[in-house]
C-alpha positions as CSV (number, residue, x, y, z in Angstrom):
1,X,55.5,36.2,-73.0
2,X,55.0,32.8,-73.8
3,X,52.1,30.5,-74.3
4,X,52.8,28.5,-70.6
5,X,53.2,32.1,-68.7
6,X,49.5,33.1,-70.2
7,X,47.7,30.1,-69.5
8,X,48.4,30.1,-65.6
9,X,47.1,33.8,-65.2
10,X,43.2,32.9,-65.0
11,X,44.3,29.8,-63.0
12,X,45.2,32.0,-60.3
13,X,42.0,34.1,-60.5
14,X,40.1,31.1,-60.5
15,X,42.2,29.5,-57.0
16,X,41.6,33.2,-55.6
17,X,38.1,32.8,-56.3
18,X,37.1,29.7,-54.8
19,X,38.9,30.7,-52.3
20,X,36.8,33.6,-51.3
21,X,34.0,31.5,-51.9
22,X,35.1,29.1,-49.0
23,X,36.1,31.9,-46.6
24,X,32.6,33.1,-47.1
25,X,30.8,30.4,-46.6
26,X,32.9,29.5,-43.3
27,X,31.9,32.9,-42.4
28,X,28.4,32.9,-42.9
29,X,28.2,29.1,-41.0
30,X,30.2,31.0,-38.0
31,X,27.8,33.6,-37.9
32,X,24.2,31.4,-38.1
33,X,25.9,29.2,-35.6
34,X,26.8,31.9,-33.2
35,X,23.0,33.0,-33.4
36,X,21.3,29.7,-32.9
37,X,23.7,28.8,-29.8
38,X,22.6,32.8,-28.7
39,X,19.1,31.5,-28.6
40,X,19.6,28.2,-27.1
41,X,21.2,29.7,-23.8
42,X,19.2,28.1,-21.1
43,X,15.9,29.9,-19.8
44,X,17.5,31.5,-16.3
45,X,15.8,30.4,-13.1
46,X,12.9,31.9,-12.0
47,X,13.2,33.7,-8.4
48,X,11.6,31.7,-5.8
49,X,10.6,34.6,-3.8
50,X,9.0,35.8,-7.4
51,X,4.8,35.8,-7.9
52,X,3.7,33.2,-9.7
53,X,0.5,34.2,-10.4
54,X,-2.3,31.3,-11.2
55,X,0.1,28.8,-11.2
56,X,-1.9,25.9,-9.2
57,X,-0.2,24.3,-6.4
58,X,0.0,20.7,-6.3
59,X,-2.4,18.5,-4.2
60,X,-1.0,16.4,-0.9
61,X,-1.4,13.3,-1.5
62,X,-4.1,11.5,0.7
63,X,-3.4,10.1,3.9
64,X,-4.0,6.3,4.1
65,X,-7.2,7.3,7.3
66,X,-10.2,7.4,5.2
67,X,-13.7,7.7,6.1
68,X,-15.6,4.3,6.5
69,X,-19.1,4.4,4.8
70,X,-22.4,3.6,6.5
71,X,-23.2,-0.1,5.4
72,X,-19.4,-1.0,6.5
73,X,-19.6,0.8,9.9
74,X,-23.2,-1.2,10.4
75,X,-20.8,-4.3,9.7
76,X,-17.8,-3.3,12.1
77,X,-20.0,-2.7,15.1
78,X,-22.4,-5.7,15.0
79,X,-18.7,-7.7,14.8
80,X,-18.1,-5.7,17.9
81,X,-20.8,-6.9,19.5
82,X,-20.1,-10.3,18.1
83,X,-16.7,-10.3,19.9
84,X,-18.2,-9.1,23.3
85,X,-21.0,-11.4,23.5
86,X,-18.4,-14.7,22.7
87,X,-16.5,-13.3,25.8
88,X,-19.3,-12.8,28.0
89,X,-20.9,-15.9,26.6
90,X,-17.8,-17.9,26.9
91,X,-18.5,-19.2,23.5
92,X,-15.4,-20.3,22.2
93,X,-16.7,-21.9,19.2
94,X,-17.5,-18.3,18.3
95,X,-14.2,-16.6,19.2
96,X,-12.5,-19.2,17.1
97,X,-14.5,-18.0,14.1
98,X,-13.6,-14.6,14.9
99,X,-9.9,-14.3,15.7
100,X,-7.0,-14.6,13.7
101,X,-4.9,-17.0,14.0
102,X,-2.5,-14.7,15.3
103,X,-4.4,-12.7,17.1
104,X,-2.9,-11.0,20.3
105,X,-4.4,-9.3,23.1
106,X,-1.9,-7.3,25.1
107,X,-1.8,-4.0,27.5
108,X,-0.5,-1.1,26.0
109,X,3.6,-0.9,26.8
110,X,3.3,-4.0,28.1
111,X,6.4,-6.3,26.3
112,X,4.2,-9.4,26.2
113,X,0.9,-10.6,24.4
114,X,-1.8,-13.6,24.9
115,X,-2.4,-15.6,21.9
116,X,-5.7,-16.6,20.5
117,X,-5.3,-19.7,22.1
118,X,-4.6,-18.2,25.2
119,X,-7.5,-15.9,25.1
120,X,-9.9,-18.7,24.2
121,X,-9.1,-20.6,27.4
122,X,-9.3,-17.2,29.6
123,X,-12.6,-16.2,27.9
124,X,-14.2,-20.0,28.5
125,X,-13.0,-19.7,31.8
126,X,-14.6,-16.7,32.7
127,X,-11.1,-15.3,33.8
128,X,-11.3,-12.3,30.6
129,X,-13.2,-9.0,31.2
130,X,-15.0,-8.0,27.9
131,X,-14.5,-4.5,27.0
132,X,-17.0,-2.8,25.4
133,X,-16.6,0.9,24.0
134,X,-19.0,3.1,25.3
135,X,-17.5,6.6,25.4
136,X,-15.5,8.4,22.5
137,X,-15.5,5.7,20.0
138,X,-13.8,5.9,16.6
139,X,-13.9,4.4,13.6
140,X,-10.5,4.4,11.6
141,X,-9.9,2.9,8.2
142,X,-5.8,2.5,7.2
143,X,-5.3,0.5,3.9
144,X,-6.9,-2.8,4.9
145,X,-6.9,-2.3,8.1
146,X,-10.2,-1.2,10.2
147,X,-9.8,0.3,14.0
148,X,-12.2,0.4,16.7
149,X,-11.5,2.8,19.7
150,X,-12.5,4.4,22.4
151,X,-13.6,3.9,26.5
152,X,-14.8,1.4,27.6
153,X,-15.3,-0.1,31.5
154,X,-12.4,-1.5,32.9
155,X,-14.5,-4.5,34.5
156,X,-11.2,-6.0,35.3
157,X,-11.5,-4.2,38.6
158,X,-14.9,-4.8,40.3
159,X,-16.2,-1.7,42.5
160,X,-14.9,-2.3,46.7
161,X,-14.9,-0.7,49.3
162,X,-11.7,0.3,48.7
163,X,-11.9,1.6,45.2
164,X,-15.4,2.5,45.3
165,X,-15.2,4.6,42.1
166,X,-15.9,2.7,38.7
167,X,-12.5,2.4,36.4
168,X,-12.0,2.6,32.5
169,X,-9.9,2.0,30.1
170,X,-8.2,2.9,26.7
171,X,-9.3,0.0,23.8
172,X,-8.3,-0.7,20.6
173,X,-9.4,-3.3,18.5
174,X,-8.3,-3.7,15.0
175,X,-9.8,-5.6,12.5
176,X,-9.9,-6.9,8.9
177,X,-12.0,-8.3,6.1
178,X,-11.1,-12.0,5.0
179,X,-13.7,-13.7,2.6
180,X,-16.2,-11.6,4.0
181,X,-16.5,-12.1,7.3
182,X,-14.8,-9.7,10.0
183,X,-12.0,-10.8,12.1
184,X,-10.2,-9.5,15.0
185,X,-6.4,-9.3,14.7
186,X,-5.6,-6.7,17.8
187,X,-6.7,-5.7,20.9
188,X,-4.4,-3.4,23.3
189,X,-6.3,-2.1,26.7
190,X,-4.9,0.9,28.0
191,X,-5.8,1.6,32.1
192,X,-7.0,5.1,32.4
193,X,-6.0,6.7,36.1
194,X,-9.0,8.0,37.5
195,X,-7.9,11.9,37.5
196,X,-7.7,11.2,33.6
197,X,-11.4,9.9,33.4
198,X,-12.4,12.6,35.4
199,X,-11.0,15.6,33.5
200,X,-12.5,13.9,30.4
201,X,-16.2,13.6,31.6
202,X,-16.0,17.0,33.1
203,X,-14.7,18.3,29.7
204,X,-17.2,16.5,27.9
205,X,-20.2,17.8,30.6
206,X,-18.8,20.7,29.3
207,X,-19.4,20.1,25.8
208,X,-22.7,19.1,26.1
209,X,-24.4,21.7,28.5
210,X,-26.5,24.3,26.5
211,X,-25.6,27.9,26.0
């Protein structure tokens, strides 16, 4: 045999060799990566209709009514009064200082408004009833926005003969703060028919009368 022939017998060992090693190591990379994808797999979907224990449920978010605090309620009714006295008074010096510019009066449903100008001129002309809430009031805060309501006399309509029995009314009169004074951007008046009154002062009788 000659000197070529044994020189290329170890080469072969050493090709068969290395090539083992490769095959291995491919193996051995197949293998850890078919365990790492196993444990990745993606956590399956809890059951809705499964317990879930302690888990705490989430909080509603709060609803833009809060309550109003005692010094600002002290504030919102004496601008009340404020507003009733202006009209009774016919001041309109003092309604200008307490409207909005675009203030608007209007009757609930009804498609129209008068403007602050045009309430001015009723009011001094002692052509506007002045509303004031007597029964049921409420106090709503929304935002920015501040809301009086409640009953109030419908002295629109004067007692008669013929309508002998005293009227009311729906009111709502909504109001902000600007540079710290109060002003009146809304009032709607709502007529009550007088089997509504009377169903809610009977139900309120009701309320009141001791056990």
């Amino acid at each position: 045999m000659s000197l070529a022939m044994v020189s290329r017998v170890p080469r072969r060992s050493s090709t068969v060799t290395v090539s083992l090693t490769i095959l291995s190591l491919v193996l051995s990379s197949t293998v850890a990566l078919s365990q790492k994808q196993k444990k990745a797999k993606p956590t399956p979907t809890p059951n809705p209709t499964a317990t879930l224990g302690a888990t705490a449920t989430p909080k509603p978010l709060p609803t833009p009514e809060t309550t109003i605090d005692p010094k600002m309620e002290a504030e919102l009714l004496q601008a009340e009064d404020r507003f009733i006295n202006a009209i009774r008074n016919r001041d309109a010096k003092e309604l200008e200082q307490i409207l909005h510019r675009y203030f608007a009066d209007s009757f609930e449903g009804s498609a129209s408004a008068i403007t602050k100008h045009g309430f001015i001129m009723k009011a001094t002309s002692g052509a506007l009833p002045a509303y004031q809430v007597e029964k049921e009031r409420k106090l709503i805060r929304s935002g920015d926005s501040f809301t009086v309501e409640g009953l109030a006399r419908d002295v629109a309509h004067e007692l008669t003969e013929d309508h002998p029995t005293e009227q009311w009314a729906r009111v709502r009169r909504i109001w902000s703060k600007e540079g710290g004074q109060w002003i009146a951007t809304a009032q709607i008046v709502m007529p009550l028919e007088e089997r509504d009154v009377r169903e809610k002062f009977e139900a309120e009788k009701k309320e009141k009368k001791p056990d």
